[in-house]
ZAMIRO-331359 format. One record per residue: residue number from 1; residue in three letters; x negated, z negated, y negated of N, C-alpha, C in turn. Coordinates in steps of 0.05 Angstrom, whole numbers, always signed. Last residue first. Example, Ala and Ser with C-alpha at 12.3 -4.5 7.8 and 13.67 -1.06 7.14 Angstrom:
BEGIN
PT   num   residuo      n_x      n_z      n_y     ca_x     ca_z     ca_y      c_x      c_z      c_y
PT     2       SER     -257     -142      +45     -273     -143      +21     -258     -157       -1
PT     1       ALA     -264     -156     +114     -246     -156      +90     -264     -156      +66
//
This chain:
BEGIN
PT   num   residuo      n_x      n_z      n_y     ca_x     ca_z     ca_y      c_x      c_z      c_y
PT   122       UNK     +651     -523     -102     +623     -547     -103     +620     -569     -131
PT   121       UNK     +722     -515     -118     +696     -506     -116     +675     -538     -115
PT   120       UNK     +771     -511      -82     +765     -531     -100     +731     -524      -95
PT   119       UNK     +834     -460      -88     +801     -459      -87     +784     -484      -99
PT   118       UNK     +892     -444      -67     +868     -444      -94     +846     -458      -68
PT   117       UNK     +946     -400      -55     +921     -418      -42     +907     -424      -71
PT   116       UNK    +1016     -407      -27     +997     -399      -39     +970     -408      -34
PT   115       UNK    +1079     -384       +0    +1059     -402       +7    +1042     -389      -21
PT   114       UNK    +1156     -408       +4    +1129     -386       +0    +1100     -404       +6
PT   113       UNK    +1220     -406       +1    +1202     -414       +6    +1175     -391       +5
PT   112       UNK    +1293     -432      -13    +1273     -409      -16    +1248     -426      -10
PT   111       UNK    +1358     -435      -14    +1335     -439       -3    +1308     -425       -1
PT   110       UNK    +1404     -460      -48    +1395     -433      -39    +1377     -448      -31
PT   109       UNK    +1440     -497      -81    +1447     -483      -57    +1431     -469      -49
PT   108       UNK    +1436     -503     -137    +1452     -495     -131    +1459     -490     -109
PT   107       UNK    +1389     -523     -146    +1410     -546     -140    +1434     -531     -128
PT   106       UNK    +1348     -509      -82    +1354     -509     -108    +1372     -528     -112
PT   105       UNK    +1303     -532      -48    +1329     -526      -45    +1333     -529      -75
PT   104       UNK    +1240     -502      -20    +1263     -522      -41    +1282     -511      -28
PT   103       UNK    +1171     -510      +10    +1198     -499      +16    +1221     -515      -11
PT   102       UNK    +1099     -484      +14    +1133     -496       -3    +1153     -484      +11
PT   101       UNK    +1040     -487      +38    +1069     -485      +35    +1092     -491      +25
PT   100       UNK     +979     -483       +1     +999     -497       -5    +1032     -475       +9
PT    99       UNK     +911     -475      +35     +941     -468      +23     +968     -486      +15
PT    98       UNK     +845     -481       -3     +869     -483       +5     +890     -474       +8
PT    97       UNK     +781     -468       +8     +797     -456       +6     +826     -472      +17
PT    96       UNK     +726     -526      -17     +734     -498       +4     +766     -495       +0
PT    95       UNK     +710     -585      -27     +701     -556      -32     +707     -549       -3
PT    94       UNK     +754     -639       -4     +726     -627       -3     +733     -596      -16
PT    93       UNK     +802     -674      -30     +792     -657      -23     +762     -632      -26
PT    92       UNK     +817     -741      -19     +797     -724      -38     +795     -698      -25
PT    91       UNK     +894     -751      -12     +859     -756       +5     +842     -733      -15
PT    90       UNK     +935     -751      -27     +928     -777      -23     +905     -781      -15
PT    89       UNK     +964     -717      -66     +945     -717      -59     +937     -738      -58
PT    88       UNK    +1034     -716     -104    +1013     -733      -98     +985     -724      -77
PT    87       UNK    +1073     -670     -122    +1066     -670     -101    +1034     -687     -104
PT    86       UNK    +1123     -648     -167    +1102     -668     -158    +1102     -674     -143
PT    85       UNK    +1167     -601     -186    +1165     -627     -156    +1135     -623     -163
PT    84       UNK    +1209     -582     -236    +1175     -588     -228    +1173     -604     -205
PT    83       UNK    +1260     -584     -254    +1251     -561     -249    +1225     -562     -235
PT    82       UNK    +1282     -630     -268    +1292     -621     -245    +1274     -591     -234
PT    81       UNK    +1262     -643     -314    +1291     -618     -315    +1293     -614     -288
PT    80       UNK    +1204     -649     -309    +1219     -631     -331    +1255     -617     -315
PT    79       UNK    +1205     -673     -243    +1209     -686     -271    +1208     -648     -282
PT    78       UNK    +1213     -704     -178    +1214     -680     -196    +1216     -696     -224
PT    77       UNK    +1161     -722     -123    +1185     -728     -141    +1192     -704     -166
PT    76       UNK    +1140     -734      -57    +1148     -719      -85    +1171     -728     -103
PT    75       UNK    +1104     -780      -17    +1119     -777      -34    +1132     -756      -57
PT    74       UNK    +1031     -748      -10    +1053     -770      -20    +1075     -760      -19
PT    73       UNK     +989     -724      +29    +1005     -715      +10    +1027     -739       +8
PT    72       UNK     +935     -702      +82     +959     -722      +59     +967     -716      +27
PT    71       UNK     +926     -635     +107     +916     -654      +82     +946     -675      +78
PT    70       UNK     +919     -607     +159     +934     -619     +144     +928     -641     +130
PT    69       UNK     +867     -557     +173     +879     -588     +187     +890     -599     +161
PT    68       UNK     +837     -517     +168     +857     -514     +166     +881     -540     +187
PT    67       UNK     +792     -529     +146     +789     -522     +168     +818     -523     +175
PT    66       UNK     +804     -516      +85     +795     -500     +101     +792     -503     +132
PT    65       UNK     +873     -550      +88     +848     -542      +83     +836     -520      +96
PT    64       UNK     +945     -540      +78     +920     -542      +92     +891     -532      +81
PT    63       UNK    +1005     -581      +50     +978     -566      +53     +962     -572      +73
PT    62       UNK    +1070     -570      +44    +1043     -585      +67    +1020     -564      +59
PT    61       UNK    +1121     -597      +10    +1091     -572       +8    +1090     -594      +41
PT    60       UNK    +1195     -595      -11    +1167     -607       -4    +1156     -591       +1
PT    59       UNK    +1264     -611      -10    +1246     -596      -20    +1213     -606      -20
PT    58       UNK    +1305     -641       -9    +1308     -624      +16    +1284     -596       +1
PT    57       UNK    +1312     -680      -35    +1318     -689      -20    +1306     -663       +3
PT    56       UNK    +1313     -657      -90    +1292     -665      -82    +1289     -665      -51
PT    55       UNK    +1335     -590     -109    +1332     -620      -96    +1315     -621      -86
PT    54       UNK    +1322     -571     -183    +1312     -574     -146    +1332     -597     -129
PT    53       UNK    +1331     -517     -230    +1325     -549     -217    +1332     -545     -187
PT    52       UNK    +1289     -457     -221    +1314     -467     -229    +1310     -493     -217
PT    51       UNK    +1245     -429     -231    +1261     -419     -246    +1285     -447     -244
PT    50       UNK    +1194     -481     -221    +1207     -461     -209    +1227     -451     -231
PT    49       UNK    +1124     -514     -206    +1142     -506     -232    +1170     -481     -222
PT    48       UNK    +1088     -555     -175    +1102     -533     -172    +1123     -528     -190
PT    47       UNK    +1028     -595     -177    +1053     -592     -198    +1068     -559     -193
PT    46       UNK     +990     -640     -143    +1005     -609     -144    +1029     -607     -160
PT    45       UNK     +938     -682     -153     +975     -676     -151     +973     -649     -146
PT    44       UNK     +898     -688     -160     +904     -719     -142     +936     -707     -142
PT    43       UNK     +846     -632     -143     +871     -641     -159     +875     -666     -141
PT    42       UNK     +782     -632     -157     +796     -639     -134     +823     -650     -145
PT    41       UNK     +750     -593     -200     +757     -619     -190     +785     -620     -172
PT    40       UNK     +737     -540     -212     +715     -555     -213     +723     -579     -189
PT    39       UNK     +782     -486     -181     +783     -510     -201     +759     -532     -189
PT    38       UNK     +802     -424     -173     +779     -432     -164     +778     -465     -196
PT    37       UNK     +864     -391     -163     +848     -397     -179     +828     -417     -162
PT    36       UNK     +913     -375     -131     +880     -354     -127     +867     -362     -146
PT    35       UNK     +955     -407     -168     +947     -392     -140     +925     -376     -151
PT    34       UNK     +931     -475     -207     +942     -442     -206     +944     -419     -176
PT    33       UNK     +944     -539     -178     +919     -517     -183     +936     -487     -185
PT    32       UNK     +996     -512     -210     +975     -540     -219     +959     -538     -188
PT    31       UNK    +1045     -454     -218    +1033     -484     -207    +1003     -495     -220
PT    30       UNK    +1107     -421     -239    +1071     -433     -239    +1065     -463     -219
PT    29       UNK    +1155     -407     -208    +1144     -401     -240    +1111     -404     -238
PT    28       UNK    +1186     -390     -153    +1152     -406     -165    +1156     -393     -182
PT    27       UNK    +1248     -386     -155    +1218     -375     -150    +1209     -399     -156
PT    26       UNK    +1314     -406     -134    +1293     -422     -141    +1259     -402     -133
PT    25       UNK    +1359     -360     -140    +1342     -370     -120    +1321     -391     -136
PT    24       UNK    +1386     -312     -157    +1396     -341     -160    +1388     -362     -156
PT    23       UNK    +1368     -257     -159    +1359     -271     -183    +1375     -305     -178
PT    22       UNK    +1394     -256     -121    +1372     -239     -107    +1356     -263     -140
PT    21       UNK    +1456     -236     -134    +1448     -260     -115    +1419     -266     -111
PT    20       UNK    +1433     -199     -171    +1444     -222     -187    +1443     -244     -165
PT    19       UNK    +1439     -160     -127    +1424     -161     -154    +1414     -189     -166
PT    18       UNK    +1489     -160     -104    +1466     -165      -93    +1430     -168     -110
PT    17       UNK    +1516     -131     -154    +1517     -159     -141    +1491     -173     -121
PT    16       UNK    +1490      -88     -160    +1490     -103     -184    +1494     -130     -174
PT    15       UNK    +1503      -62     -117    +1476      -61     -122    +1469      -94     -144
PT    14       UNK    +1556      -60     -114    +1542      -70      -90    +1511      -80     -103
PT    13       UNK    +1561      -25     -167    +1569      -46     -162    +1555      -67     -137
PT    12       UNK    +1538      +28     -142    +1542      +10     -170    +1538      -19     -172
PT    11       UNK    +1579      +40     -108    +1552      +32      -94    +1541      +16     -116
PT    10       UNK    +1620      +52     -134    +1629      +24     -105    +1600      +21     -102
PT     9       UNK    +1609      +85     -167    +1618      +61     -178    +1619      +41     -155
PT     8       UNK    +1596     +129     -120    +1580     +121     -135    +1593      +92     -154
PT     7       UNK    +1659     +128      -98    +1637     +119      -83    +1613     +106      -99
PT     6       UNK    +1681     +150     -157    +1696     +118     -137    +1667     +106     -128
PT     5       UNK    +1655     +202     -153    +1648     +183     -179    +1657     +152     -159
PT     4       UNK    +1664     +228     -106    +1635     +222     -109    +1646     +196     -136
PT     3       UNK    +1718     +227     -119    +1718     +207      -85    +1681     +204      -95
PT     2       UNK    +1721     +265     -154    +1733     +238     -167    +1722     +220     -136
PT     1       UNK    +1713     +315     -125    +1694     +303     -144    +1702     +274     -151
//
């Protein structure tokens, strides 16, 4: 019985650590157009909000439109805290369905990435 309790504390543990590596990562908090939201006007930025500050250096979007040909995009830069990359929109975007890919680097080291979409209605 004492080799089940050890094991169960050894798995415990494993769990808890991989746990905590798993929470270290830079998410998406929110963004500017929201994901799966539908917005009147044609954003001139993208504001990606994450749990933790960024580098800059090694953190950026590419979006595509609906016909799924790569939209300009400026320059990013971060503001609140390292935590927000601004992403400029350098061309008007027509009504119809977008995605936004992200990739960061946290400050700490990690790397994380995802995609989302909004919607710039008529």
């Amino acid at each position: 019985m004492p080799q089940i309790k050890t094991l169960a504390c050894v798995a415990a543990a494993a769990s808890i650590a991989f746990a905590s590596q798993a929470f270290a990562h830079a998410h998406l908090k929110s963004a500017a157009p929201a994901s799966d939201s539908t917005v009147k006007q044609a954003p001139s930025e993208l504001d990606l909000t994450f749990t933790e500050g960024l580098n800059l250096k090694f953190s950026g979007v590419k979006v595509t439109g609906p016909d799924k040909a790569a939209v300009k995009t400026g320059g990013g830069s971060l503001m609140d805290g390292d935590m927000t990359l601004m992403v400029p929109v350098s061309e008007k975007l027509e009504p119809g369905k977008y995605t936004v890919e992200w990739h960061v680097l946290s400050t700490d080291g990690h790397k994380t990435n995802g995609t989302y979409s909004f919607t710039v209605g008529p």
